[in-house]
C-alpha positions as a Markdown table, in Angstrom:
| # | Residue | x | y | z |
|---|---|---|---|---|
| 1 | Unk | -12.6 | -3.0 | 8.0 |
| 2 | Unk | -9.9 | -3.1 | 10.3 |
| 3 | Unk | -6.5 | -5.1 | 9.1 |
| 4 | Unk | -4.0 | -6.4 | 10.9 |
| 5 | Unk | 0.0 | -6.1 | 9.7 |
| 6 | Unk | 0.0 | -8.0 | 6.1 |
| 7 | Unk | 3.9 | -8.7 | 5.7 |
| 8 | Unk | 7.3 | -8.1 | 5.8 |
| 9 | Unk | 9.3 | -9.0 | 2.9 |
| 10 | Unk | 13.1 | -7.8 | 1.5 |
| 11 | Unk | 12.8 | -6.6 | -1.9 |
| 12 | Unk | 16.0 | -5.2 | -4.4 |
| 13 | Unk | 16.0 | -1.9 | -6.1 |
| 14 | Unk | 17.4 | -1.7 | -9.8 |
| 15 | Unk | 20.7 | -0.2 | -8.1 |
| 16 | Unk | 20.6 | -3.8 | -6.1 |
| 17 | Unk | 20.6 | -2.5 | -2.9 |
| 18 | Unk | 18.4 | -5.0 | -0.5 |
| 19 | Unk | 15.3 | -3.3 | 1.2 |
| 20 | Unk | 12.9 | -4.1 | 4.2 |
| 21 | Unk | 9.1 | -3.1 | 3.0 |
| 22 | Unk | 6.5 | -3.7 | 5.3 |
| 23 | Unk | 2.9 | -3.5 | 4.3 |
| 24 | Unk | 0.6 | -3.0 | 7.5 |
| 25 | Unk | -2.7 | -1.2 | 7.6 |
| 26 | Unk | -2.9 | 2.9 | 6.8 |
| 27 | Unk | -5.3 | 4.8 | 10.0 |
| 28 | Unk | -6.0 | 8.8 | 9.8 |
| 29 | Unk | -2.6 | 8.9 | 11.8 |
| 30 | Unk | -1.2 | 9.0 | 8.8 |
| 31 | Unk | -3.0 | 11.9 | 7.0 |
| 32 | Unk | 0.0 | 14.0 | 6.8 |
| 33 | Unk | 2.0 | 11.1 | 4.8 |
| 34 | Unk | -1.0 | 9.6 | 2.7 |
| 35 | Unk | -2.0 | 13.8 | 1.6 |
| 36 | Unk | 2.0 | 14.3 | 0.3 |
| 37 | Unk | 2.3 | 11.0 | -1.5 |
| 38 | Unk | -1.1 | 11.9 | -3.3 |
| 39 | Unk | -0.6 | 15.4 | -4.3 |
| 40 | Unk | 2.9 | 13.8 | -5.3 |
| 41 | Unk | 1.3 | 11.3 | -7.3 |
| 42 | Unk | -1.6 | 13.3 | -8.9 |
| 43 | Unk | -1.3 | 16.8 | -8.6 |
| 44 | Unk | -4.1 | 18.2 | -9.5 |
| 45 | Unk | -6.0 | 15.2 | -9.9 |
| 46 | Unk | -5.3 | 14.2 | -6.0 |
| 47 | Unk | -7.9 | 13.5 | -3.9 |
| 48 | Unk | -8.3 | 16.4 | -0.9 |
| 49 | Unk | -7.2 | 16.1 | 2.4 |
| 50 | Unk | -10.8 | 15.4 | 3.6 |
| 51 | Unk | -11.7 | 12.9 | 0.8 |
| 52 | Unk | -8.9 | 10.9 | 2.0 |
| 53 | Unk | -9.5 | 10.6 | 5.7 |
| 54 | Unk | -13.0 | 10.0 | 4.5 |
| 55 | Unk | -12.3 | 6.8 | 2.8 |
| 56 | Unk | -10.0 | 5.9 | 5.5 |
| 57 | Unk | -13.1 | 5.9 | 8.2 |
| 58 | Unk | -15.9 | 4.8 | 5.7 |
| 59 | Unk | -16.7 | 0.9 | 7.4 |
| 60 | Unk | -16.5 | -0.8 | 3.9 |
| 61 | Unk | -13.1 | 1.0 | 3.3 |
| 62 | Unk | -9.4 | -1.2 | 3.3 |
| 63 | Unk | -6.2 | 0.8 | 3.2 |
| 64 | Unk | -3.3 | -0.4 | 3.4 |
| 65 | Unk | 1.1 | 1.5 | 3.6 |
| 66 | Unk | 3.7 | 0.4 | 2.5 |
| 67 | Unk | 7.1 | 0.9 | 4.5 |
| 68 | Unk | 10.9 | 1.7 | 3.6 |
| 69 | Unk | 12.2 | 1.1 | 6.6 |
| 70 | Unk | 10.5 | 3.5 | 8.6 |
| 71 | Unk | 9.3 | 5.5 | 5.6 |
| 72 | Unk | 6.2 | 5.8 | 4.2 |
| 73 | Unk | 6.7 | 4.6 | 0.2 |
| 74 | Unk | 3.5 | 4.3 | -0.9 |
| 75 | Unk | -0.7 | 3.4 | 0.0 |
| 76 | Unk | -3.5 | 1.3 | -0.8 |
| 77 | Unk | -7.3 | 2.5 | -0.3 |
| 78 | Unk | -10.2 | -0.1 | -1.4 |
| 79 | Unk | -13.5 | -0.3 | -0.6 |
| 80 | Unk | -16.0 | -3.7 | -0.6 |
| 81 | Unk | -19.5 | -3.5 | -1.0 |
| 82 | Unk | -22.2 | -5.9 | -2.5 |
| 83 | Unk | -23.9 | -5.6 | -5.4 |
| 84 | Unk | -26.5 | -7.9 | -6.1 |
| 85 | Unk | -25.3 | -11.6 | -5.1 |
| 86 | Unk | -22.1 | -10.5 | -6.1 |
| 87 | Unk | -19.3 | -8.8 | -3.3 |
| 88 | Unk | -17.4 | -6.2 | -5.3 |
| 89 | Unk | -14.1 | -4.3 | -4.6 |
| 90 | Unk | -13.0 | -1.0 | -5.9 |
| 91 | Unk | -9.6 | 0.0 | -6.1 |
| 92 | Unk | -9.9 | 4.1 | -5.4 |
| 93 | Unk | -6.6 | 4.8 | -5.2 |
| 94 | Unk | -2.9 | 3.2 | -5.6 |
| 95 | Unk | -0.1 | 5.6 | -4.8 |
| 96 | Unk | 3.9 | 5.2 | -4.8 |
| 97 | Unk | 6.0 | 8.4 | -3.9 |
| 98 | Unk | 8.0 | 9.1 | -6.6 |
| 99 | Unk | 11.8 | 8.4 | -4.8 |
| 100 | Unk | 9.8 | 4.8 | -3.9 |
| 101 | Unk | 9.2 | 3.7 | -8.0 |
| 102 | Unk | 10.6 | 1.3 | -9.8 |
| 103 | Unk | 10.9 | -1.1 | -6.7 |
| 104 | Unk | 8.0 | -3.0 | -6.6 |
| 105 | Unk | 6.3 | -1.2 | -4.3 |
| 106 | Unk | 2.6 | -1.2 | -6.5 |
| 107 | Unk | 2.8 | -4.8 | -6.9 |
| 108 | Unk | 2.9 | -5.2 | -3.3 |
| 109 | Unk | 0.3 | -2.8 | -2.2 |
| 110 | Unk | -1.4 | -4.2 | -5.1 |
| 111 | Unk | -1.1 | -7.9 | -4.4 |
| 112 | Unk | -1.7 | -7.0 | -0.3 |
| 113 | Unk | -5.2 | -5.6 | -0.9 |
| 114 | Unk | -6.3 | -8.0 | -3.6 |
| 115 | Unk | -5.5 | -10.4 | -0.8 |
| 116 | Unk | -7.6 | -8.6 | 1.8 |
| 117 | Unk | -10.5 | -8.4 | -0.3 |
| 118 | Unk | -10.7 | -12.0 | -1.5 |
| 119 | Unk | -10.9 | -12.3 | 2.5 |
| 120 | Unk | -13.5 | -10.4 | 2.6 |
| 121 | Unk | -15.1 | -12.3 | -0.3 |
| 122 | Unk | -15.0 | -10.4 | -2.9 |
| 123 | Unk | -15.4 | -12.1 | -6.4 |
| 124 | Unk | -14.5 | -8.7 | -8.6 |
| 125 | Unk | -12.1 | -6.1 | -8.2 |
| 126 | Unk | -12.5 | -2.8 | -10.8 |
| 127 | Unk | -10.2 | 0.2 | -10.6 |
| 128 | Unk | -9.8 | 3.2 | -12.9 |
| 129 | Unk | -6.3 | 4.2 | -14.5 |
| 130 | Unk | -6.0 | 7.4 | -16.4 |
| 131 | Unk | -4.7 | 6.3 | -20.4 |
| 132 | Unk | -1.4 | 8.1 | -20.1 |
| 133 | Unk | -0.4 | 5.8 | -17.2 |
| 134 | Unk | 1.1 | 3.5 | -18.9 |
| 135 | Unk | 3.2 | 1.8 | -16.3 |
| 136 | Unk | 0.2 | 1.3 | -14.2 |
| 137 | Unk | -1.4 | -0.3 | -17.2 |
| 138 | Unk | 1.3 | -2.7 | -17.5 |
| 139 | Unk | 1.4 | -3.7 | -14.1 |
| 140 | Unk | -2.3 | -4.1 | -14.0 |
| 141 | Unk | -2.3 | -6.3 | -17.0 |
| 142 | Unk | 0.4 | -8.4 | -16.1 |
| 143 | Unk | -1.2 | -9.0 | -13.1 |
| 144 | Unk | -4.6 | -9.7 | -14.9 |
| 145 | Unk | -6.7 | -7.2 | -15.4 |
| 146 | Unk | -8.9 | -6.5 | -18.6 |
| 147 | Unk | -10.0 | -3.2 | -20.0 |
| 148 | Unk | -13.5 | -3.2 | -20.0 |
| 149 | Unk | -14.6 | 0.6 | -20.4 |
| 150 | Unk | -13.1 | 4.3 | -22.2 |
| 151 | Unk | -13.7 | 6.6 | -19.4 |
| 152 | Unk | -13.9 | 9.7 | -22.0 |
| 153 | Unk | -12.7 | 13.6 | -19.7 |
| 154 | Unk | -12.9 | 10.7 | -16.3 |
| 155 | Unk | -10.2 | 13.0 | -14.5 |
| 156 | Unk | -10.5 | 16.1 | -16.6 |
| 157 | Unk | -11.5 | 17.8 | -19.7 |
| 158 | Unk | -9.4 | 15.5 | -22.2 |
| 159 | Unk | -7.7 | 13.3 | -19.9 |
| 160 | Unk | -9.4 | 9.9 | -20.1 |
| 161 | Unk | -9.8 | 7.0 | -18.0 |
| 162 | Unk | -9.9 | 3.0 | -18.6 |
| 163 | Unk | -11.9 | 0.7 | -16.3 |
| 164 | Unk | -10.2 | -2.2 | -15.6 |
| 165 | Unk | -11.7 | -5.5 | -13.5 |
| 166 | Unk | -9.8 | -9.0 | -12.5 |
| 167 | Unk | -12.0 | -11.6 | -11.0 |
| 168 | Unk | -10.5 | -13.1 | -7.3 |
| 169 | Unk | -10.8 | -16.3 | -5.7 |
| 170 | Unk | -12.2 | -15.7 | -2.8 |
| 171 | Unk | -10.1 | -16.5 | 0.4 |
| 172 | Unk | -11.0 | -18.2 | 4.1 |
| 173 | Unk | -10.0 | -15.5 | 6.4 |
| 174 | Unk | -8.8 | -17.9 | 9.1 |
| 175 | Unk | -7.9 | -15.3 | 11.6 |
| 176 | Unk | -11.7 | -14.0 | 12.3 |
């Protein structure tokens, strides 16, 4: 699904400094940036190199970057499909590079490509967060999504997974 540039907005670090974030659509240019921020993000949970420019050409797939200026802070990588009468959209991954946190940087990416899939129709959203994660839960729930499922060894042998789902309103995509 091809997107076109989402926003540009100013957001404040906890320091107070003022920054510019742009969140525009990710392509496989961007391989080299998307890989670090994973590995960054998940070590040895991160997707490969190959899984990611995967997801970035598979039709149904959405992904989205967020921008520092001209740095890459963070990505987005959905994926829409229909299941039944219902369209559905899966969160795969959600990634903020570590010197990028504690900006807002996931609740953008996250708000961004909630938006592009309620465009796309999509009634449900579901993700997976590993327990531990507890900022991610947070920002999840806050931004209202329930825990449905215990993913029990979902990443690895003792490290567990929640499902978590949030129903959209569907949005007219008026420039189609």
């Amino acid at each position: 699904v091809k997107l076109k540039c989402m926003s540009t907005s100013r957001s404040t670090t906890p320091e107070g400094v003022e920054m510019k974030v742009t969140i525009e659509p990710a392509s496989t240019g961007n391989i080299d940036e998307l890989f670090r921020i994973e590995r960054e993000c998940f070590a040895s949970e991160a997707y490969t190199r190959e899984h990611i420019l995967s997801l970035l050409k598979t039709p149904s797939s959405m992904s989205l970057l967020a921008k520092v200026d001209d740095d890459v802070a963070g990505f987005v990588i959905a994926i829409s499909e229909r299941r039944g009468p219902v369209q559905i959209g899966h969160i795969i991954t959600i990634d903020v590079a570590m010197k990028h946190r504690r900006k807002s940087i996931g609740l953008m990416l996250l708000k961004a490509i909630e938006n592009a899939l309620a465009k796309k129709n999509v009634e449900v959203v579901y993700l997976e967060v590993r327990t531990d994660n507890r900022a991610a839960r947070r920002l999840y729930q806050r931004q209202g999504y329930e825990e449905i499922t215990h993913l029990e060894d979902y990443y690895s042998a003792g490290v567990h997974g929640l499902r978590l789902v949030k129903k959209l309103k569907p949005k007219p995509d008026v420039s189609s």
